[in-house]
C-alpha positions in Angstrom: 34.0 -11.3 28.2 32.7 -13.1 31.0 29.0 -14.9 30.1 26.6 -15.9 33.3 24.1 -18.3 33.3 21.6 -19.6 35.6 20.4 -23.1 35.7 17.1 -23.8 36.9 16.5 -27.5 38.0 12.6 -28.1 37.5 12.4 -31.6 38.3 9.0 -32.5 36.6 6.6 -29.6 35.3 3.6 -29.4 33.6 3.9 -28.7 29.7 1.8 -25.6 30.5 3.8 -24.2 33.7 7.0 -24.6 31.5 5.5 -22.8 28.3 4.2 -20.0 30.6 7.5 -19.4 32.7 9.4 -20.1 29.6 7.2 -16.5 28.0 7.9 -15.0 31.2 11.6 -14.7 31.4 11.9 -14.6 27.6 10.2 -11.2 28.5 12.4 -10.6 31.3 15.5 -11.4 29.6 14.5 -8.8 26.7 13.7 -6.0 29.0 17.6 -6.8 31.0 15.9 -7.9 34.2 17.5 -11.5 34.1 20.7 -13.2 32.8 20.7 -16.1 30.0 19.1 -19.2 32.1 18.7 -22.6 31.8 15.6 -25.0 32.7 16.2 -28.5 32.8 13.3 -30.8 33.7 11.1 -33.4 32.6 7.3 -33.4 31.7 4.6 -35.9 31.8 3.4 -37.5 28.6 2.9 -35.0 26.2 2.6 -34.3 22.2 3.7 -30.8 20.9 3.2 -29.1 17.5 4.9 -27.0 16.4 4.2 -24.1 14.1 4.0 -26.0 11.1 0.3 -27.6 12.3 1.0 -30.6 10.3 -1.7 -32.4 12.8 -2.1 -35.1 10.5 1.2 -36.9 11.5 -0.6 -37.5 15.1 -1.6 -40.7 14.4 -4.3 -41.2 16.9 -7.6 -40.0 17.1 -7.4 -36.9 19.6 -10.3 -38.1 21.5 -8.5 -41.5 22.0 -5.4 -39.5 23.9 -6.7 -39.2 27.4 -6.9 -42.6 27.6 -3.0 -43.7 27.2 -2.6 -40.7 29.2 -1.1 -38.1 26.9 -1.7 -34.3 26.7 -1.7 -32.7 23.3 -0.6 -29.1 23.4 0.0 -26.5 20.4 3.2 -24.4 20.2 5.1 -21.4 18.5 8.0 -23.4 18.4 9.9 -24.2 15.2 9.6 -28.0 14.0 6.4 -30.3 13.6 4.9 -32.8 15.9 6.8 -34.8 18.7 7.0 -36.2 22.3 7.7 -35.3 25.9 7.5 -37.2 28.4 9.4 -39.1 31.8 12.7 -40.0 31.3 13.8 -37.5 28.8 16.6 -34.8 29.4 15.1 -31.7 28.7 16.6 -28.2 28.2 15.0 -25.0 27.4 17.6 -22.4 27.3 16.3 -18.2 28.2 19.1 -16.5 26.0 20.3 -14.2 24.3 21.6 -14.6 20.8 23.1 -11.2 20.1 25.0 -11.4 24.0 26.5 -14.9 22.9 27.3 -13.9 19.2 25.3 -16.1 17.5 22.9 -16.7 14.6 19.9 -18.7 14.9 21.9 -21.8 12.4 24.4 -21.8 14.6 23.0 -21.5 17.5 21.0 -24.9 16.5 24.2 -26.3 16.1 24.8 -26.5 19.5 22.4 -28.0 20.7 23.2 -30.6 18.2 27.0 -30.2 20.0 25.4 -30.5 23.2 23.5 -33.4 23.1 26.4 -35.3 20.6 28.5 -34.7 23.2 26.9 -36.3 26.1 25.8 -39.4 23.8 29.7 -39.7 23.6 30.3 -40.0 27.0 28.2 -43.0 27.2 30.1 -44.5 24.1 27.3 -43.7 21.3 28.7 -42.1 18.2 25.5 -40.2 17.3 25.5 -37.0 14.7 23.5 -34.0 13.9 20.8 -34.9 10.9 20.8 -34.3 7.4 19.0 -31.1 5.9 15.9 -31.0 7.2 16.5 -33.4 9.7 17.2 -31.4 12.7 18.3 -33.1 16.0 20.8 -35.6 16.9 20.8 -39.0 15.4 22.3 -42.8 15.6 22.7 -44.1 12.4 18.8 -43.9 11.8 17.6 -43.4 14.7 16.9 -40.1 16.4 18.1 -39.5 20.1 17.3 -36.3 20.3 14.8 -33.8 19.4 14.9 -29.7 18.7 12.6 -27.4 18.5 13.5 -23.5 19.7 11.6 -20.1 19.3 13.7 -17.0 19.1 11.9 -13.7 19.5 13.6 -10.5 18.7 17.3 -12.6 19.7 15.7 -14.6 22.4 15.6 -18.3 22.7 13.2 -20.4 24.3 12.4 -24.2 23.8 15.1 -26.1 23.1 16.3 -29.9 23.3 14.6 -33.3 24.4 17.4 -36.1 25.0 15.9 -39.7 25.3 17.5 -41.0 27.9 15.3 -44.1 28.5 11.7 -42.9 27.6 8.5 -45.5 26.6 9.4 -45.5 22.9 6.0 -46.3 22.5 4.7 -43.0 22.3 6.2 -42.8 19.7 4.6 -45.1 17.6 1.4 -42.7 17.7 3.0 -40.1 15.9 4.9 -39.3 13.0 8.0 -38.2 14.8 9.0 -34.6 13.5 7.5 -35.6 10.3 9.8 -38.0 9.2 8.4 -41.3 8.2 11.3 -43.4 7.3 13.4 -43.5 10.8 13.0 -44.4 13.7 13.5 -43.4 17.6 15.9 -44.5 19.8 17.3 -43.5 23.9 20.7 -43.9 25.5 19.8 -47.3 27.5 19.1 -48.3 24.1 22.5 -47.9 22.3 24.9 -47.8 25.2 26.7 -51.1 26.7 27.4 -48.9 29.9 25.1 -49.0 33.1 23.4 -45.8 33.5 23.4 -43.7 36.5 20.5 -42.4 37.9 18.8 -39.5 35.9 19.7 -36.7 37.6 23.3 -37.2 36.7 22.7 -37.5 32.8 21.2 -34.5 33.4 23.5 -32.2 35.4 26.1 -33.8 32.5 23.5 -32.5 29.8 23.7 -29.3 31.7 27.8 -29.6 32.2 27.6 -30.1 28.0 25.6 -27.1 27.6 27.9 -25.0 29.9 30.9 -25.8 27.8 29.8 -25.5 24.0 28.3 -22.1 25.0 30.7 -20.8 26.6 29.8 -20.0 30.4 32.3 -18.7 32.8 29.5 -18.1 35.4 26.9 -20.5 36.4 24.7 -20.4 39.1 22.3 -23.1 39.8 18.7 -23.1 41.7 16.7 -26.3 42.6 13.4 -24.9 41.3 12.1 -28.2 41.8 9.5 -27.2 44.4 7.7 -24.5 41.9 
């Protein structure tokens, strides 16, 4: 069986736009009007929670946020509190479990793959957490976040890759909740030069393609949206 995809390449959205597209073909891609698709884009600064609300691992004042030039935005997504922001790979896949075969665990699991994957091509050994440590780790240190929603067998959110983000941000949250490790990005941990962005993330995208499986994949520069 033959799976389709559609990639959508955002560029850099608004947290908002994204979360409001993102309902809108989740909706679409219930009723059958659109195949699986893929966003991949970047956001301004940004803190997400997620449907836990565990607001008190934000570890500055609300008020204080506008002024280091962060946006604070509450989600449905699974997971607790972390960042978005410039220079991060992200991915928010539109699909359909039931299409693809999968359970929500394993379904996770790729993602893990995904980003795993393209951490190796850069010679970083990283690995999926332990329990309760969802995402994509070195040693320690996270490299990549998840946080998905799935709605009567469809997906949206997804992954955030650091790819060379101001780790800073970070130090203004707990991130997702865990208080004993720390954050890390690919120019970090990798002895390689980097290419520009926009090829770590069409290789993100490549990754994606191949640990789910698409014969079919049409892209769209969505970047002017």
């Amino acid at each position: 069986m033959r799976r389709n995809l559609e990639v959508w390449k955002m560029g850099t959205i608004n947290y908002l736009e994204a979360l409001k597209l993102q309902e809108k073909l989740a909706s679409n891609r219930k009723a059958l009007k659109i195949t699986d698709t893929l966003l991949s884009l970047q956001h301004p600064p940004t803190y997400t929670v997620g449907k836990r609300e565990t607001i008190h691992n934000l570890l500055i004042p609300d008020t204080e946020l506008k002024s280091i030039g962060v946006e604070l935005h509450y989600t449905q997504r699974g997971g607790d509190i972390t960042f978005h922001g410039p220079h991060q790979a992200i991915l928010y896949p539109i699909v359909s479990l039931r299409d693809i075969g999968l359970g929500a665990r394993m379904y996770v699991e790729k993602l893990e793959l995904t980003m795993i994957e393209l951490a190796s091509m850069y010679g970083v050994k990283a690995q999926a957490g332990q329990k309760c440590e969802t995402g994509v780790w070195v040693e320690d240190r996270k490299i990549g976040a998840i946080g998905v929603r799935i709605s009567s067998g469809i997906t949206s959110h997804g992954l955030a890759f650091n790819m060379d983000p101001d780790l800073n941000y970070f130090k203004h949250i707990v991130p997702c909740g865990i208080v004993d490790k720390g954050v890390t990005s690919l120019k970090n941990e990798t002895y390689v030069e980097l290419p520009a962005e926009d090829v770590i993330q069409e290789q993100l995208i490549a990754c994606f393609v191949r640990i789910f499986g698409y014969n079919d994949v049409v892209l769209k520069d969505k970047s002017v949206l």
